[in-house]
Every structure is written in structure tokens, then in C-alpha cells.
PDB file with SEQRES, HELIX, SHEET and CRYST1 records, atoms N, CA, C and O in Angstrom:
SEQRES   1 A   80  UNK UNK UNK UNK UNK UNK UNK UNK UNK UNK UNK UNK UNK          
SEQRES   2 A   80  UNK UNK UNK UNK UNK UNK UNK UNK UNK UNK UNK UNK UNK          
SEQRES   3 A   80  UNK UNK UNK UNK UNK UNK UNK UNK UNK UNK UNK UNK UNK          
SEQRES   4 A   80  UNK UNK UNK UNK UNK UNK UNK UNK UNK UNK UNK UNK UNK          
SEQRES   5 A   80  UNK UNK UNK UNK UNK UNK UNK UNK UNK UNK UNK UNK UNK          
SEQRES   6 A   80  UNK UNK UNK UNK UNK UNK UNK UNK UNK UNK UNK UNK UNK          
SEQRES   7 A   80  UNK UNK                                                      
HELIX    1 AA1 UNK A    7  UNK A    9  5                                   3    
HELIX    2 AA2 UNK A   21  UNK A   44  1                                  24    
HELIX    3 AA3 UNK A   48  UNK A   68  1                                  21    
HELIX    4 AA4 UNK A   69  UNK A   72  5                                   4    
CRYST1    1.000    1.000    1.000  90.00  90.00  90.00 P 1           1          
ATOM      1  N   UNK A   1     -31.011 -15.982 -39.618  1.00  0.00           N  
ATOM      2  CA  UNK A   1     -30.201 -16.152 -38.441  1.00  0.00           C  
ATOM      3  C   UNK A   1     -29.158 -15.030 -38.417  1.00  0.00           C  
ATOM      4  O   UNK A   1     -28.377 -14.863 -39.354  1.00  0.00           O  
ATOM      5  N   UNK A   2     -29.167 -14.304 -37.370  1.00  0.00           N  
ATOM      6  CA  UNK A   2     -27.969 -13.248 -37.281  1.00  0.00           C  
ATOM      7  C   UNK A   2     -26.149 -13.920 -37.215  1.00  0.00           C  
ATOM      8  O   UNK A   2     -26.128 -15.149 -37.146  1.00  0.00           O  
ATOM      9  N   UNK A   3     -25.385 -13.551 -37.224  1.00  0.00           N  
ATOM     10  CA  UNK A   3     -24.275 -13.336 -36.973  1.00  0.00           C  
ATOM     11  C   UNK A   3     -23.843 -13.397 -35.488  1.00  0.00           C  
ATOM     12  O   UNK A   3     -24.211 -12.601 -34.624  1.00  0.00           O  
ATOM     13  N   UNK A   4     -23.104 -14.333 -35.328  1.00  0.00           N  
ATOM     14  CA  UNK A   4     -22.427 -13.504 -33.947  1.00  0.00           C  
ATOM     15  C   UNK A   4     -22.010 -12.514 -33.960  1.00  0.00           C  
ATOM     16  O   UNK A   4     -22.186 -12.059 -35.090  1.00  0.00           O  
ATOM     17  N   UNK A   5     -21.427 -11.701 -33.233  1.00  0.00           N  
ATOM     18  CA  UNK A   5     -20.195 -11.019 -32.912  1.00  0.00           C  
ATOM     19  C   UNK A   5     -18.544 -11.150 -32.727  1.00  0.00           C  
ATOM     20  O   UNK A   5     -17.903 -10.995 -31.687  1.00  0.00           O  
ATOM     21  N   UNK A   6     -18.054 -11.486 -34.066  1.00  0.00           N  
ATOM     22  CA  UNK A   6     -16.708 -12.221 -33.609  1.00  0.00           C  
ATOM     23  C   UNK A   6     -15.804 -10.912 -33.034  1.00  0.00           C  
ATOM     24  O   UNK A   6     -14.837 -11.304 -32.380  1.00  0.00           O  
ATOM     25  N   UNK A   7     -15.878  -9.891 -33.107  1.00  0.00           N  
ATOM     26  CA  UNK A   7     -15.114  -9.008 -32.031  1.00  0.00           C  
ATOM     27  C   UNK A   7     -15.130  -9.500 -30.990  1.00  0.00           C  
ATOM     28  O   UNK A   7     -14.173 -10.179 -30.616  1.00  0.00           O  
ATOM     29  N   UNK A   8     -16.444  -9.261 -30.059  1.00  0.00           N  
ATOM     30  CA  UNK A   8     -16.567  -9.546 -28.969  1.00  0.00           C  
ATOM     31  C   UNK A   8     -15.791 -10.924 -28.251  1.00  0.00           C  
ATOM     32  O   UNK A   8     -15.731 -10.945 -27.022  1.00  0.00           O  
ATOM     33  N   UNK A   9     -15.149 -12.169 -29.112  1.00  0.00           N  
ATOM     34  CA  UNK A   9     -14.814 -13.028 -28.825  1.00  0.00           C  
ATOM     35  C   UNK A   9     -13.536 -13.132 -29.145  1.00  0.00           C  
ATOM     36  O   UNK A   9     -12.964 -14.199 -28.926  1.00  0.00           O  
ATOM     37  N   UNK A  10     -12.561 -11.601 -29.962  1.00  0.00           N  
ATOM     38  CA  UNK A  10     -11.307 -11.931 -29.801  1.00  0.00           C  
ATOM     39  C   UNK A  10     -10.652 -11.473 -29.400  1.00  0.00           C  
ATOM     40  O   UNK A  10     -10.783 -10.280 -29.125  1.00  0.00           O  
ATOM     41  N   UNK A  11      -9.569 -12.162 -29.135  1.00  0.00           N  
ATOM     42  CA  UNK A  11      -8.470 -11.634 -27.626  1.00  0.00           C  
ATOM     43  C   UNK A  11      -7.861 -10.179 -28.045  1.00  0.00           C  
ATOM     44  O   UNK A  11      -7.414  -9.876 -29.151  1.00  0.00           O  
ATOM     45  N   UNK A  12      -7.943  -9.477 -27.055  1.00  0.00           N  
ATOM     46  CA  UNK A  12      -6.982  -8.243 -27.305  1.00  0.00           C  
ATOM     47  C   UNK A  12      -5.780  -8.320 -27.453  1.00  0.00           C  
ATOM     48  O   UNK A  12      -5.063  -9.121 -26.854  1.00  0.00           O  
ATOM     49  N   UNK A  13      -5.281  -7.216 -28.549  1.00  0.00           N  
ATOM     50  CA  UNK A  13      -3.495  -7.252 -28.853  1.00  0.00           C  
ATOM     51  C   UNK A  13      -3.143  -6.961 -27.435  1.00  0.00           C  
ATOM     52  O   UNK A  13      -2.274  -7.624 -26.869  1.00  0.00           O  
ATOM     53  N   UNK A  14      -3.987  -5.687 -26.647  1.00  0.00           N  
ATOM     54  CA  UNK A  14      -3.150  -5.284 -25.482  1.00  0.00           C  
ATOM     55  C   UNK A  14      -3.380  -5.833 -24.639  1.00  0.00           C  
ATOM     56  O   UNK A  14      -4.363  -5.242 -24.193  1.00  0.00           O  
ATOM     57  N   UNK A  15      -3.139  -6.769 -23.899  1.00  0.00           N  
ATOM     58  CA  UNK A  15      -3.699  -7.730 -22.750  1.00  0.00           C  
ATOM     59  C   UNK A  15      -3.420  -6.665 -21.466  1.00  0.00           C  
ATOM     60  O   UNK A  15      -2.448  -5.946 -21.698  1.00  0.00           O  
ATOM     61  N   UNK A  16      -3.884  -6.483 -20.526  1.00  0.00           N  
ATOM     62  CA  UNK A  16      -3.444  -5.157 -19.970  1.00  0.00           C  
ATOM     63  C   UNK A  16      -4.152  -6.136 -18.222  1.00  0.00           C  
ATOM     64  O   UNK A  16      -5.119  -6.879 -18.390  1.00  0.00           O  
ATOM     65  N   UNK A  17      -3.702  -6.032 -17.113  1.00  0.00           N  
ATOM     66  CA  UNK A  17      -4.715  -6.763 -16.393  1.00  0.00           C  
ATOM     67  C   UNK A  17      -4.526  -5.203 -15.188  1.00  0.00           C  
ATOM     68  O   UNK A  17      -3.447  -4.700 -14.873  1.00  0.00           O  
ATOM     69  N   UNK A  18      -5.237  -4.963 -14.950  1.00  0.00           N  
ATOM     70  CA  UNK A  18      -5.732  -3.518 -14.637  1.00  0.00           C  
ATOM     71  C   UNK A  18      -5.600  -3.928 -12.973  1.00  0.00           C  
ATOM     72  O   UNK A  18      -6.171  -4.970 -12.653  1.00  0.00           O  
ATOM     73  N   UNK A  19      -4.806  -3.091 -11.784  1.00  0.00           N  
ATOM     74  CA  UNK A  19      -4.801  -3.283 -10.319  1.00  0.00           C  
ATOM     75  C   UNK A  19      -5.811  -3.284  -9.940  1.00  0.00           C  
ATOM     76  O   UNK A  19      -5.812  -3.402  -8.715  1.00  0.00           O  
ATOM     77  N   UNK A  20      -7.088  -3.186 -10.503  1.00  0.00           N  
ATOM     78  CA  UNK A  20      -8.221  -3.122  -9.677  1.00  0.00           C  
ATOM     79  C   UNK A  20      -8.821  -4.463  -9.895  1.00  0.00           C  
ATOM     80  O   UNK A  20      -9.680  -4.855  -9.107  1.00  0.00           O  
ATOM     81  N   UNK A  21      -8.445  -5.198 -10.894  1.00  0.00           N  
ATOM     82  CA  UNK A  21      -9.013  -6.322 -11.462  1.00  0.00           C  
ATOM     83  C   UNK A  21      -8.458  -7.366 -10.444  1.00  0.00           C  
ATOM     84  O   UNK A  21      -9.095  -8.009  -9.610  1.00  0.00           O  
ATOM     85  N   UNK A  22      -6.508  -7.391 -10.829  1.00  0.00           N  
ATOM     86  CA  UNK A  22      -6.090  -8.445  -9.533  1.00  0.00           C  
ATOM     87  C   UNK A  22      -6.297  -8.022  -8.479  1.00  0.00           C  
ATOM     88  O   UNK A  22      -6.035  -8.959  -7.724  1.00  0.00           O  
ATOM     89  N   UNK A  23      -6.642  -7.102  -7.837  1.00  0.00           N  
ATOM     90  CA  UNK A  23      -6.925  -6.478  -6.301  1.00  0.00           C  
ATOM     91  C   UNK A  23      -8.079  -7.483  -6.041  1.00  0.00           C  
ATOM     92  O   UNK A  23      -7.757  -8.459  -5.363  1.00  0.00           O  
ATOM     93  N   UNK A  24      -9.545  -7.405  -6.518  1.00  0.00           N  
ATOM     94  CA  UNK A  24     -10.418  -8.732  -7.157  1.00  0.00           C  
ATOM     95  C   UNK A  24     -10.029  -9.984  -6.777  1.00  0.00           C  
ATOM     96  O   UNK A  24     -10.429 -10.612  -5.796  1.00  0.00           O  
ATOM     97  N   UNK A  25      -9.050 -10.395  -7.786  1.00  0.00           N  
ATOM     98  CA  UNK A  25      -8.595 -11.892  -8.083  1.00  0.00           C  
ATOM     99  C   UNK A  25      -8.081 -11.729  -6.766  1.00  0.00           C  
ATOM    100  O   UNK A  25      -8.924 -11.956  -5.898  1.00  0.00           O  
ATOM    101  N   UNK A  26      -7.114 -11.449  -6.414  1.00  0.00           N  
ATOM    102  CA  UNK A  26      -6.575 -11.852  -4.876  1.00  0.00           C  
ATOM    103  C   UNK A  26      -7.639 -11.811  -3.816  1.00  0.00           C  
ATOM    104  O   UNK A  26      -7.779 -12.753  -3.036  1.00  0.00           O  
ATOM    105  N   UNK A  27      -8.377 -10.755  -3.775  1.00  0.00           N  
ATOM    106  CA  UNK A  27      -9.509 -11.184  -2.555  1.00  0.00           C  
ATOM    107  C   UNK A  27     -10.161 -12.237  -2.980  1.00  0.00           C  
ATOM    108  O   UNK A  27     -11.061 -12.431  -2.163  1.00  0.00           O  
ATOM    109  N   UNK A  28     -10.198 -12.977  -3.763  1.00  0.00           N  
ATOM    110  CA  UNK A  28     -11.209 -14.223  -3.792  1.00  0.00           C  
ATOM    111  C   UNK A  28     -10.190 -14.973  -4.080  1.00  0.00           C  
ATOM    112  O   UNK A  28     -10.785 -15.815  -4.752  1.00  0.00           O  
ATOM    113  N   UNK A  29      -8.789 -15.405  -4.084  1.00  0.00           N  
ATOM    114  CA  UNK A  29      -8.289 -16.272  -3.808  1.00  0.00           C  
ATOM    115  C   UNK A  29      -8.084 -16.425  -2.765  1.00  0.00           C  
ATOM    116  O   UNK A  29      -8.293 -17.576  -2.383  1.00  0.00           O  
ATOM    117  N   UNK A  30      -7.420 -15.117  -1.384  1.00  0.00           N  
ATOM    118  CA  UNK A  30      -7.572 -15.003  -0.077  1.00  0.00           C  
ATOM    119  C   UNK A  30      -8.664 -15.927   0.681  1.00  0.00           C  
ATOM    120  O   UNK A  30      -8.404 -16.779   1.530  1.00  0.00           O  
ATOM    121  N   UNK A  31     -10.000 -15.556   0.167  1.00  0.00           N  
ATOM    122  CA  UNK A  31     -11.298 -15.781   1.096  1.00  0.00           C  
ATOM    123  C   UNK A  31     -11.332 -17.423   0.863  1.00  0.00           C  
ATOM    124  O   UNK A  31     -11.376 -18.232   1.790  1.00  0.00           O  
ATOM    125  N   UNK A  32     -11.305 -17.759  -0.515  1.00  0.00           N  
ATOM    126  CA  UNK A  32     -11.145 -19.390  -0.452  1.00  0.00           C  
ATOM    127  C   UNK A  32      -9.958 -20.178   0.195  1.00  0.00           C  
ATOM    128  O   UNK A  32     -10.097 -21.359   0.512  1.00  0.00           O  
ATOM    129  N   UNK A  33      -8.906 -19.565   0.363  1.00  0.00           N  
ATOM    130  CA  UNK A  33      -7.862 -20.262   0.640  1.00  0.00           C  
ATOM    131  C   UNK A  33      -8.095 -20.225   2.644  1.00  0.00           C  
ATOM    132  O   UNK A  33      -7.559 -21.061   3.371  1.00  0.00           O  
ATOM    133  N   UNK A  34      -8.902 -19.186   3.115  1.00  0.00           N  
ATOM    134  CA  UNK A  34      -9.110 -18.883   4.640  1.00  0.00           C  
ATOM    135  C   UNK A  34     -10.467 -20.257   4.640  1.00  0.00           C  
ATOM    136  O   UNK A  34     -10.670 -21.079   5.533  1.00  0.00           O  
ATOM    137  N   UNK A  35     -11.005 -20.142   3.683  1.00  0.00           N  
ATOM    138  CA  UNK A  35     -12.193 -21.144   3.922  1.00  0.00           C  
ATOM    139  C   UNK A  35     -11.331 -22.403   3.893  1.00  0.00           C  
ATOM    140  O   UNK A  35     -11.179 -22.767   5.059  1.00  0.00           O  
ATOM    141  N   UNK A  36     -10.660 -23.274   2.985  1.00  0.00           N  
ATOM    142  CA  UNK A  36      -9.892 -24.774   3.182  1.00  0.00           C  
ATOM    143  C   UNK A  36      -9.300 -24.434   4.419  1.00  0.00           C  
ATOM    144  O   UNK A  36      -9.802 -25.044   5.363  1.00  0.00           O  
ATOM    145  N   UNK A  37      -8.224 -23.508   4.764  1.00  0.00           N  
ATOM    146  CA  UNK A  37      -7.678 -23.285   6.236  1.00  0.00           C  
ATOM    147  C   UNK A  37      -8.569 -23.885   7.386  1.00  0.00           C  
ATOM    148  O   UNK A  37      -8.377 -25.026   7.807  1.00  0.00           O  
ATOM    149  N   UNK A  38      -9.583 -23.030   7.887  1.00  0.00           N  
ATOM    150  CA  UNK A  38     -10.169 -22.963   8.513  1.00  0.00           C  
ATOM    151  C   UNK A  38     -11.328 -24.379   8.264  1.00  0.00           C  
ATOM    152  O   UNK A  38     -11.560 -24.931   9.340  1.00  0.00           O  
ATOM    153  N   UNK A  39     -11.931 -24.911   7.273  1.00  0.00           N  
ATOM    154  CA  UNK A  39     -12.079 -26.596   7.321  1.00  0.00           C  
ATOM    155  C   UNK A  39     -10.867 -27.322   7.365  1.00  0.00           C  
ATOM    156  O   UNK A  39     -11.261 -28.349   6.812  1.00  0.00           O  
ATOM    157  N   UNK A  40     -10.439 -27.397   7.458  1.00  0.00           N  
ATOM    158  CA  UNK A  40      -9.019 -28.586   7.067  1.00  0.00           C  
ATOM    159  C   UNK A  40      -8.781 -28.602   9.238  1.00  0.00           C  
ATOM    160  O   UNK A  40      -8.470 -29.516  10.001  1.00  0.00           O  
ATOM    161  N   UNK A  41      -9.165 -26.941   9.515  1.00  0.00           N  
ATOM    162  CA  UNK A  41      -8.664 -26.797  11.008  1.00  0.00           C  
ATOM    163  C   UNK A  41      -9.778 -28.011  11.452  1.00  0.00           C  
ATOM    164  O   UNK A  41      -9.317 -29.013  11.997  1.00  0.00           O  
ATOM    165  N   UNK A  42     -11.198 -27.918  11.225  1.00  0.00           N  
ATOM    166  CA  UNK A  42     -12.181 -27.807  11.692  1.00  0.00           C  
ATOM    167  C   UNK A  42     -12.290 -29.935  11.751  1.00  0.00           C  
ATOM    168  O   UNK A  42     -12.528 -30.605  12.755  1.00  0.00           O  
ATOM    169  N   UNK A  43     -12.035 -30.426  10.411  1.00  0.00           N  
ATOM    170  CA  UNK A  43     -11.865 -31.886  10.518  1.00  0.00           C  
ATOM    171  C   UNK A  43     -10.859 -32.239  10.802  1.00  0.00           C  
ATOM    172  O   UNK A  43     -10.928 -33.455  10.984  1.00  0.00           O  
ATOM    173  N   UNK A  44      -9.604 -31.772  11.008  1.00  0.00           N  
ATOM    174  CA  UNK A  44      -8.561 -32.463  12.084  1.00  0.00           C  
ATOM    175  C   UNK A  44      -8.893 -32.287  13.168  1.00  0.00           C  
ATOM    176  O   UNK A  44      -8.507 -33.288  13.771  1.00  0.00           O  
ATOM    177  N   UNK A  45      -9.381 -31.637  13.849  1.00  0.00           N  
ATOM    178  CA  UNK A  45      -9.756 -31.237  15.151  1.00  0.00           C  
ATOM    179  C   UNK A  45      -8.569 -30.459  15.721  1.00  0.00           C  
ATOM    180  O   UNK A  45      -8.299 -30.610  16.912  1.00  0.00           O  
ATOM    181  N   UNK A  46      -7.787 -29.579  14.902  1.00  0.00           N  
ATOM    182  CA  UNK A  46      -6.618 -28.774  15.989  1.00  0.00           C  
ATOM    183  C   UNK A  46      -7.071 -28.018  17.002  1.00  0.00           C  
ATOM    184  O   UNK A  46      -8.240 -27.634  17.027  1.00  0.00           O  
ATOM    185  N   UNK A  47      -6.203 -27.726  17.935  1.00  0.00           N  
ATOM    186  CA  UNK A  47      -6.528 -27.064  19.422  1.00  0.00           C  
ATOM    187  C   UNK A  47      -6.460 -25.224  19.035  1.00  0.00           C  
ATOM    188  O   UNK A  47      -5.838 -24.559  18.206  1.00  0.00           O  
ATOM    189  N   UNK A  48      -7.051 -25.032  19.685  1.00  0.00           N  
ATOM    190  CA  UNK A  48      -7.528 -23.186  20.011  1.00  0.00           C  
ATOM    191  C   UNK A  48      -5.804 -22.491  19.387  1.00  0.00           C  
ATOM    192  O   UNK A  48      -5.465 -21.665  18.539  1.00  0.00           O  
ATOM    193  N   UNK A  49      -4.986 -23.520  20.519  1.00  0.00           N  
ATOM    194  CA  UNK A  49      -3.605 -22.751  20.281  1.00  0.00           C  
ATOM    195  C   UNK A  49      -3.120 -22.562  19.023  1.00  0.00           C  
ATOM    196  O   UNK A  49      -2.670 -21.509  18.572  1.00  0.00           O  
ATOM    197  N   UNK A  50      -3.273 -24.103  18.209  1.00  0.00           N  
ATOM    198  CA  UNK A  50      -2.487 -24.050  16.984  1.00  0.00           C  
ATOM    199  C   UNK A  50      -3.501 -23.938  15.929  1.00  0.00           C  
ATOM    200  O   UNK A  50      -3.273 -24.433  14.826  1.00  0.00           O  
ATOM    201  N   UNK A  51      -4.568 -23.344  16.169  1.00  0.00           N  
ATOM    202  CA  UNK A  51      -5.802 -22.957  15.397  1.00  0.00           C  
ATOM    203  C   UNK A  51      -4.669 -20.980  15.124  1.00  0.00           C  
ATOM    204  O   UNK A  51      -4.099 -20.583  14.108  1.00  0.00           O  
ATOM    205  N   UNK A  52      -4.779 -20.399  16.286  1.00  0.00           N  
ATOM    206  CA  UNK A  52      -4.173 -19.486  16.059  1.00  0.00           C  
ATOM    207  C   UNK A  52      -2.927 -19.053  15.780  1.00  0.00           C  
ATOM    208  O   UNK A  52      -2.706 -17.993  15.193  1.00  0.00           O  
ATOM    209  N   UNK A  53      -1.877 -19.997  16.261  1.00  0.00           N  
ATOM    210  CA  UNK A  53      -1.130 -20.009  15.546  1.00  0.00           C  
ATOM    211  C   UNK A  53      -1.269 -20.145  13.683  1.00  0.00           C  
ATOM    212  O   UNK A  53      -0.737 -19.243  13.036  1.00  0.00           O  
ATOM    213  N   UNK A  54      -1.809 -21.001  13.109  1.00  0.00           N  
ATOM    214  CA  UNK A  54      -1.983 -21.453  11.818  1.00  0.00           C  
ATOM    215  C   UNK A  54      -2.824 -20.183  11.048  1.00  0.00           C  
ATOM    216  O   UNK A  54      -2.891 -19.994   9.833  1.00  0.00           O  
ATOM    217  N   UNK A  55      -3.377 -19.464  12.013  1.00  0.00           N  
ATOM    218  CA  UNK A  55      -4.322 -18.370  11.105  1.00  0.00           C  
ATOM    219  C   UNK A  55      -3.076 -17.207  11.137  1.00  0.00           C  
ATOM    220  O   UNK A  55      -2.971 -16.487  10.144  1.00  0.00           O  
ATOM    221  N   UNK A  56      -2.377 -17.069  11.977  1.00  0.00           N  
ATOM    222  CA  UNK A  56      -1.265 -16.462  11.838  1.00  0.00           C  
ATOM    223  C   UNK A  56      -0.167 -16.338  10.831  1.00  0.00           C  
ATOM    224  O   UNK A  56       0.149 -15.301  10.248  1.00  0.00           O  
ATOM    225  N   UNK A  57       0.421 -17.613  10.685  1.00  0.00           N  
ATOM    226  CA  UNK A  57       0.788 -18.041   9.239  1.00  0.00           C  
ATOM    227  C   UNK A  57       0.442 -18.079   8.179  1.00  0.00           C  
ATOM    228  O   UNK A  57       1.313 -18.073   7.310  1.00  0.00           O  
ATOM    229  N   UNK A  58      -1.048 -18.137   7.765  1.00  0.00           N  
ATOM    230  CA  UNK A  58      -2.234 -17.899   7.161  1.00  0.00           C  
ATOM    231  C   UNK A  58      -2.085 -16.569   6.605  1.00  0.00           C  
ATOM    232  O   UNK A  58      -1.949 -16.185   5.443  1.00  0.00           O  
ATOM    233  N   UNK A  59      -2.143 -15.950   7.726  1.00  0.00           N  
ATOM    234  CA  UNK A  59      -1.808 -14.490   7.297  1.00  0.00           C  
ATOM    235  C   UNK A  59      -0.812 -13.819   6.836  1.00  0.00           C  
ATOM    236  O   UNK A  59      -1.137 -12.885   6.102  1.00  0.00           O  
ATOM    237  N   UNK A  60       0.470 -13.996   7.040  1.00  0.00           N  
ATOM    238  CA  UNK A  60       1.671 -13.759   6.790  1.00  0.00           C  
ATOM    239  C   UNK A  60       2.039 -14.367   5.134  1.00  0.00           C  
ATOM    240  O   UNK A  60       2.747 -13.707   4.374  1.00  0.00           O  
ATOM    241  N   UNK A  61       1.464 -15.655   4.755  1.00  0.00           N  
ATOM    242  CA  UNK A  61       1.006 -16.296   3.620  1.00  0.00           C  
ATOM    243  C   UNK A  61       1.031 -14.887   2.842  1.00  0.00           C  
ATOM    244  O   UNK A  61       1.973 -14.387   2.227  1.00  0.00           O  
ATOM    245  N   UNK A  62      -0.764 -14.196   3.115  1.00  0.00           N  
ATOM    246  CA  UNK A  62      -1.379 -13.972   2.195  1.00  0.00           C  
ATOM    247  C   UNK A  62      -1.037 -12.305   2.375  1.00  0.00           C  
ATOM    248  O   UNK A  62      -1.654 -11.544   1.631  1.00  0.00           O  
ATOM    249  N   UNK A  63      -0.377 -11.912   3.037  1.00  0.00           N  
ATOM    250  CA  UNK A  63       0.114 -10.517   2.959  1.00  0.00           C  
ATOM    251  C   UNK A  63       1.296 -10.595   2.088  1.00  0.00           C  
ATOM    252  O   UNK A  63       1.575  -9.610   1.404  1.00  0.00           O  
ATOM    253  N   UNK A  64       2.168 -11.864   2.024  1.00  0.00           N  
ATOM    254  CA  UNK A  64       3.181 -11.736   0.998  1.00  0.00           C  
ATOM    255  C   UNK A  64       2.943 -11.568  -0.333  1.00  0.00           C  
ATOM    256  O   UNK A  64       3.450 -10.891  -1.228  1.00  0.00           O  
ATOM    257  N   UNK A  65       1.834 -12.536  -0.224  1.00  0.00           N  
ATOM    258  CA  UNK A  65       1.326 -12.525  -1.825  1.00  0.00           C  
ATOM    259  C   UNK A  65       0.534 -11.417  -2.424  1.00  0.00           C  
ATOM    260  O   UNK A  65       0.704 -11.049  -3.586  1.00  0.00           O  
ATOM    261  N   UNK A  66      -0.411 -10.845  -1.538  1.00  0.00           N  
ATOM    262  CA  UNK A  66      -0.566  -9.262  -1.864  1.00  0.00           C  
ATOM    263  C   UNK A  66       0.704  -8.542  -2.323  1.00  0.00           C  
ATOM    264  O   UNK A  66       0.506  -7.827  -3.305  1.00  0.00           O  
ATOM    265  N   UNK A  67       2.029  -8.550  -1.834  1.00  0.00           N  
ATOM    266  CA  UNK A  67       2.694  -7.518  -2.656  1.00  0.00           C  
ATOM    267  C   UNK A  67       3.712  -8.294  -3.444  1.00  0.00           C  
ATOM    268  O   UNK A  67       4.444  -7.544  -4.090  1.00  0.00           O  
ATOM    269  N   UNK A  68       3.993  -9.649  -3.593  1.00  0.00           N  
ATOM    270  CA  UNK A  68       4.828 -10.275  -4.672  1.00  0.00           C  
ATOM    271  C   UNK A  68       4.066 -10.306  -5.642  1.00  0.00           C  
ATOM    272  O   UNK A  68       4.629  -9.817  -6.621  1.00  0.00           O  
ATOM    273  N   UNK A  69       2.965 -10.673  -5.873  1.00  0.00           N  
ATOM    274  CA  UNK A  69       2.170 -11.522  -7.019  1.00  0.00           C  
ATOM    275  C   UNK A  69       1.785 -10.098  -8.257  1.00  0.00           C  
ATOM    276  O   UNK A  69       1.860 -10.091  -9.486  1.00  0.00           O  
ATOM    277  N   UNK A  70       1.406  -9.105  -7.361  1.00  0.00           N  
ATOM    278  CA  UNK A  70       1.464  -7.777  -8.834  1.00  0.00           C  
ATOM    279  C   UNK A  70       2.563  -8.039  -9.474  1.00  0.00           C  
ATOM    280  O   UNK A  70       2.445  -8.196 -10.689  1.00  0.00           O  
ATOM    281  N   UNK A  71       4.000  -8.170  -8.837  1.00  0.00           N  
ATOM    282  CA  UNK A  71       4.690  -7.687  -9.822  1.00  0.00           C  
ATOM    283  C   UNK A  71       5.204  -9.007 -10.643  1.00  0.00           C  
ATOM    284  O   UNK A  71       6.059  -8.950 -11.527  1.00  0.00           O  
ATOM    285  N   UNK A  72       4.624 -10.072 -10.261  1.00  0.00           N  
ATOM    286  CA  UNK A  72       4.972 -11.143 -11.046  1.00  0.00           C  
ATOM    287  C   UNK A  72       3.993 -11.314 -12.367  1.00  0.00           C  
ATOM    288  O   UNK A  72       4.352 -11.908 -13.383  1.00  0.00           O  
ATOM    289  N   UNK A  73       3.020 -10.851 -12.232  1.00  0.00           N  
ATOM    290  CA  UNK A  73       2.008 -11.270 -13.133  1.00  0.00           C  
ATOM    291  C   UNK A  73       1.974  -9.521 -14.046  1.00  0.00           C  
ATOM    292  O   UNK A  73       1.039  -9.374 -14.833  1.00  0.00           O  
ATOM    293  N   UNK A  74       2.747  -8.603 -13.923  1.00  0.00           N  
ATOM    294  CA  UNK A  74       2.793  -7.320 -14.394  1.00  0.00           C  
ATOM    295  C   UNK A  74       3.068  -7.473 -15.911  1.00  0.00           C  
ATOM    296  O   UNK A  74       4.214  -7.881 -16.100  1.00  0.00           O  
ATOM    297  N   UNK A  75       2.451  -7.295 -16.904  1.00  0.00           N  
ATOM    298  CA  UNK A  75       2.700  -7.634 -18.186  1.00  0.00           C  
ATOM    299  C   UNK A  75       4.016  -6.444 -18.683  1.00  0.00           C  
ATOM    300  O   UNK A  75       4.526  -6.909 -19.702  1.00  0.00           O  
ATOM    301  N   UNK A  76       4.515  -5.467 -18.401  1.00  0.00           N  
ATOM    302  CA  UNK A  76       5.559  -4.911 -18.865  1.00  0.00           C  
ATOM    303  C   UNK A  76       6.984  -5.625 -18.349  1.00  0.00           C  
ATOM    304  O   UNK A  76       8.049  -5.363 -18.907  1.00  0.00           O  
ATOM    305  N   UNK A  77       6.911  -6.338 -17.489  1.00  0.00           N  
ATOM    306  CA  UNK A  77       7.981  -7.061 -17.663  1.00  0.00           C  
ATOM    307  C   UNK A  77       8.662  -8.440 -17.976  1.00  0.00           C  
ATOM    308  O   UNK A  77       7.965  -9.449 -17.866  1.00  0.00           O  
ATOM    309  N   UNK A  78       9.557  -8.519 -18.238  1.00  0.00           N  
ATOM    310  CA  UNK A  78       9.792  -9.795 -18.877  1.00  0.00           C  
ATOM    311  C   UNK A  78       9.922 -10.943 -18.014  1.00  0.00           C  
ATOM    312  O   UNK A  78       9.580 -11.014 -16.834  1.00  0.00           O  
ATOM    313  N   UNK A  79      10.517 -11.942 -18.818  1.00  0.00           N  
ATOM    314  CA  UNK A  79      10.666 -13.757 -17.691  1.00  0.00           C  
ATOM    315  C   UNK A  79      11.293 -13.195 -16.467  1.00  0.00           C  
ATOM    316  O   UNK A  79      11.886 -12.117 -16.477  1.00  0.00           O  
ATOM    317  N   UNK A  80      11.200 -13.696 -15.758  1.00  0.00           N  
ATOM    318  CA  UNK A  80      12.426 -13.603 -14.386  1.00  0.00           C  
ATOM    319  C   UNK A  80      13.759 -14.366 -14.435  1.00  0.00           C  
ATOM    320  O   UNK A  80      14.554 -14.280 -13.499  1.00  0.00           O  
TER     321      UNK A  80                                                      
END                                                                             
């Protein structure tokens, strides 16, 4: 029987999370969070108006969090 590979399974000293990686993580938290939006619209039955209104807010949401959330999750800096 071989060996695993216990490298392969241990955590790096440098934990490093690379902008291209959360660039990633945020588009697929975005796209799921537009999908509950947009069902949640779909079984309440809201109207056209406050359908667009709400995707509006929706949006404003998720443009904030595009530029807060790098620097919260930025490993060179400390607690807040």
C-alpha cells in the first residue's frame, strides 16, 4: 500500500488569498445571492415596480461588497 501524500494535505505557513481567487469567490456569491433575490421575488409575487426597485438595491448591496470585503478579508492586516 503506498503512502499518502501528507504535504499535499498541510496547511500553508503563508496563507496568502490571491485577488483573482476572491474576484471568484465574490462572483459566485453575487450570482447565488441574485438567484434567492430574484426567487424570493418570484414566490411572493412582487409587482414589476418593486421587482425593480429591489434589483436596484440588490445592486448597490453587491457593488459595496465588491470593494469593502478585499480589504476586510486582506491577510496583511490586522483586527479592526
Amino acid at each position: 500500500m503506498t503512502q499518502r501524500n501528507e504535504r499535499k494535505w498541510h496547511k500553508s505557513d503563508n496563507p496568502v488569498i490571491r485577488e483573482n481567487d476572491l474576484s471568484k469567490v465574490l462572483d459566485i456569491l453575487v450570482a447565488l445571492d441574485r438567484m434567492v433575490v430574484e426567487h424570493s421575488m418570484h414566490i411572493y409575487n412582487i409587482s414589476r415596480r418593486d421587482r425593480f426597485i429591489m434589483r436596484e438595491q440588490n445592486q448597490r448591496l453587491h457593488d459595496a461588497v465588491r470593494e469593502y470585503l478585499p480589504r476586510l478579508v486582506e491577510p496583511s492586516r490586522g483586527p479592526l
